[in-house]
C-alpha positions as CSV (number, residue, x, y, z in Angstrom):
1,X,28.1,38.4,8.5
2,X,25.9,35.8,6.9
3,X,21.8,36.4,6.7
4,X,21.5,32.6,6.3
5,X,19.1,31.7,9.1
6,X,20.4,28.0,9.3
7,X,23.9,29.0,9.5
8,X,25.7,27.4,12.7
9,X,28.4,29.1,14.5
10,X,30.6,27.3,16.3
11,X,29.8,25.4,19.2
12,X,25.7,25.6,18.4
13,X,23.8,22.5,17.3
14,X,22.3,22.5,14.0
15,X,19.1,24.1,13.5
16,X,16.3,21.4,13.9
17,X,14.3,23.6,11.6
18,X,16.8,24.1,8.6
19,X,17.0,20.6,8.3
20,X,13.4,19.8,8.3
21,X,13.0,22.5,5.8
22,X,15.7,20.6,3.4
23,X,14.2,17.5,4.0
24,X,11.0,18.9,2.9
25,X,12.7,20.5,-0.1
26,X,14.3,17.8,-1.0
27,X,11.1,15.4,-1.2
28,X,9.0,17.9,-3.5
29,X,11.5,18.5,-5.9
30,X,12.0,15.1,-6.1
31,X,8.2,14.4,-7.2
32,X,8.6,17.8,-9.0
33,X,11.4,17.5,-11.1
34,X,13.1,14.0,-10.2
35,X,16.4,13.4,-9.2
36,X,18.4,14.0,-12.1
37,X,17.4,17.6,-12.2
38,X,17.9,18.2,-8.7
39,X,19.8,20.1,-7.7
40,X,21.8,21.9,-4.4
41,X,21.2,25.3,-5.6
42,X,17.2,23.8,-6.3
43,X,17.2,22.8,-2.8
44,X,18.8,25.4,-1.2
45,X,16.7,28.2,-3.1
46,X,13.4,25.7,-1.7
47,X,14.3,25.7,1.8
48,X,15.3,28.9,2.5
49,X,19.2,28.1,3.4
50,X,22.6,28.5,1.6
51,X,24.0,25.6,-0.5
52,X,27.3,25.6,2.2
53,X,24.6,25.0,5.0
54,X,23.6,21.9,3.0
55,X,27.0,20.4,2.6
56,X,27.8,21.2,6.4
57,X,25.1,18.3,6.5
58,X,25.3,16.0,3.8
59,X,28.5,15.5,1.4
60,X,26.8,14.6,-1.7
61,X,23.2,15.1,-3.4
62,X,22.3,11.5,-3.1
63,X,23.3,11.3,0.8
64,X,21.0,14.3,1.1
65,X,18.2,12.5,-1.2
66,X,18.7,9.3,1.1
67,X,17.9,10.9,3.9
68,X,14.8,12.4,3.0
69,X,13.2,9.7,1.7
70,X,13.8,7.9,4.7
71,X,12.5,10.5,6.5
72,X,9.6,11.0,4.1
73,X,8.2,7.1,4.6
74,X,8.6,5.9,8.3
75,X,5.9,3.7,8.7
76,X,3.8,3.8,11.7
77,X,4.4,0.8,13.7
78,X,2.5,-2.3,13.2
79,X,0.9,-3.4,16.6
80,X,0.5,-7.3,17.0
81,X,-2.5,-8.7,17.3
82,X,-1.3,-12.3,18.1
83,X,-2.9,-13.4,14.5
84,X,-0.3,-14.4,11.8
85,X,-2.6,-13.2,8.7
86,X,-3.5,-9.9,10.2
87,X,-0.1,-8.9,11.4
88,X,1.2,-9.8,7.8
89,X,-1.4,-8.5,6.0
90,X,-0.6,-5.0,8.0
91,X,3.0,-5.0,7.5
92,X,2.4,-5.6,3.8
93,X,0.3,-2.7,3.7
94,X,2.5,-0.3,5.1
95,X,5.2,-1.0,2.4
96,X,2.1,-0.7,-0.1
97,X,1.0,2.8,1.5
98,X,4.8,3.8,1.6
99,X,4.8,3.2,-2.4
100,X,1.6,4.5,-3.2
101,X,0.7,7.7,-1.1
102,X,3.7,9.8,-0.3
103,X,6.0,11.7,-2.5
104,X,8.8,8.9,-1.9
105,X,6.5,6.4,-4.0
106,X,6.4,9.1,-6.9
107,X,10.3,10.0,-7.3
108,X,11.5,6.6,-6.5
109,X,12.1,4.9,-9.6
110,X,13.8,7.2,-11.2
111,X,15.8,7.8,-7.7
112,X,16.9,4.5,-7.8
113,X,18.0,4.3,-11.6
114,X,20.3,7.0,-11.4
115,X,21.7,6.0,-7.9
116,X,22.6,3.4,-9.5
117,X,25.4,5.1,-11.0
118,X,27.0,6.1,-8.1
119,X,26.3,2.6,-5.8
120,X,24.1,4.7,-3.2
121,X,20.4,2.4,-4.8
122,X,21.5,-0.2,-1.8
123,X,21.8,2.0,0.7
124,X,19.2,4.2,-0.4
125,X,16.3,0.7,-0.3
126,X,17.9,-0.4,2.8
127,X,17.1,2.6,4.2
128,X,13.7,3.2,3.2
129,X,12.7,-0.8,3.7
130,X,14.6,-1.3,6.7
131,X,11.9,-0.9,9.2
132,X,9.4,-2.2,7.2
133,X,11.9,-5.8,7.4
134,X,11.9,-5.5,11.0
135,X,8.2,-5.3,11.5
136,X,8.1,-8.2,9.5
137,X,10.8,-10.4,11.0
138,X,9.0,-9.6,14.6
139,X,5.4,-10.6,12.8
140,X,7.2,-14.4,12.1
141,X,9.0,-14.5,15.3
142,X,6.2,-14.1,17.1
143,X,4.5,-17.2,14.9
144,X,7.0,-19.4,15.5
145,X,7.0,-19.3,19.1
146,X,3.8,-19.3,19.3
147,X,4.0,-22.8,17.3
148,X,1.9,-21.1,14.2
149,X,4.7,-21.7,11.5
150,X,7.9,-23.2,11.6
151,X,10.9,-21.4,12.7
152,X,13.0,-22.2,9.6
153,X,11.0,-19.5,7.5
154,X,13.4,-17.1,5.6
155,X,12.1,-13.8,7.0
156,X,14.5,-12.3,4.6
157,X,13.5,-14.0,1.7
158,X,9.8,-13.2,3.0
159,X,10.4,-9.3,3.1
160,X,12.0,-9.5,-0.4
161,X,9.0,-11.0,-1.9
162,X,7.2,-8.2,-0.4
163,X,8.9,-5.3,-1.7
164,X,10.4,-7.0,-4.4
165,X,6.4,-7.7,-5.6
166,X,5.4,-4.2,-4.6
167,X,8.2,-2.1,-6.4
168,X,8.0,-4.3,-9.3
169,X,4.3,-2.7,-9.6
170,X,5.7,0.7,-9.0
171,X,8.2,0.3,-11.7
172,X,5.0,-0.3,-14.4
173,X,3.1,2.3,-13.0
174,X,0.5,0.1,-11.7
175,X,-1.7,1.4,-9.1
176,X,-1.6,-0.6,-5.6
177,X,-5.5,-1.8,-5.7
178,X,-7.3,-2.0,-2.2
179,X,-6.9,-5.3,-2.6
180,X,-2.9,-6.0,-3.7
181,X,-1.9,-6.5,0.0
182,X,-4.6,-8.9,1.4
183,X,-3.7,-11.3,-1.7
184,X,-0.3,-10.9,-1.6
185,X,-0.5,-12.0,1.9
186,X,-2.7,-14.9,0.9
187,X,0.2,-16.0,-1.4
188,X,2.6,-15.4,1.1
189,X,1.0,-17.3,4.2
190,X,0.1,-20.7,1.7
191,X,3.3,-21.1,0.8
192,X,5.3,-20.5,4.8
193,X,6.8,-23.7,5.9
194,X,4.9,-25.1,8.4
195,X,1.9,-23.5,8.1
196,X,-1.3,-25.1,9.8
197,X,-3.1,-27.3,7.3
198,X,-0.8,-26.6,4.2
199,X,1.9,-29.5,3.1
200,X,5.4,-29.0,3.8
């Protein structure tokens, strides 16, 4: 009879608290040893469960790693203030806090690079940006009804300046200054299509 505290018998949900503790495993190795040296057995040994608990869950290492860093970097919702350049500015900043201060920011170049190899680095962004492009298109919807910019803006184009800007730093090692957000924001906002007092 197995020991394995996470194990599930048939019929019982899933421990809740198994697959936090994987999560959790999964994101420090990540900053410990990246995600090429990751490993099930790593993960496993971390959390406290058996590898065949793990791939009850998740088929494959980088389902598993997708996962947690989603899970790792949900942002905290941005709450509109009905101005355009403070609701911007505060949906840029949660993509810059989710590069800069959690262990997601740490692992996730090299996470990405070796995704690659297996075509996961899509889903694995889409994942981890995919509320942070929601918050903004709401931010630009918002604008354009209230007759602040026009409603042909490409709030698609708009997030991937955003992260594309901000990962681009991450990929160099550049720190995100105090200041990155408020003048990427001032960068975005001049150059919106019908914006107030700027040419079309």
């Amino acid at each position: 009879m197995s020991t394995d505290p996470a194990e599930d018998r048939r019929g019982r949900p899933r421990s809740t608290h198994a697959h936090a503790a994987i999560l959790d495993a999964t994101l420090h190795l990540l900053t410990e040893v990246g995600y090429t040296r990751l490993t099930v057995e790593g993960i496993a040994a971390r959390a406290g469960v058996s590898k065949t608990t793990i791939y009850r869950w998740w088929p494959t290492k980088s389902a598993l790693t997708v996962e947690a860093i989603r899970s790792g970097s949900t942002p905290a919702p941005v709450e509109p203030t009905g101005d355009l350049r403070t609701d911007v500015r505060a949906a840029v900043q949660a993509v810059v806090d989710c590069y800069a201060r959690s262990a997601v920011g740490a692992a996730l170049p090299g996470v990405v690079a070796d995704l690659v190899q297996d075509g996961t680095a899509g889903e694995l962004l889409d994942a981890l940006l995919h509320p942070h492009r929601d918050a903004l298109q709401r931010i630009v919807r918002d604008a354009a009804d209230r007759g602040e910019i026009g409603h042909d803006v490409d709030t698609e184009l708009l997030h991937e300046v955003v992260a594309g800007a901000l990962f681009y730093r991450v990929l160099l090692g550049r720190r995100m200054s105090g200041d990155v957000a408020e003048e990427l924001v001032g960068l975005l906002l001049d150059g919106l299509p019908g914006r107030r007092g700027v040419p079309r």
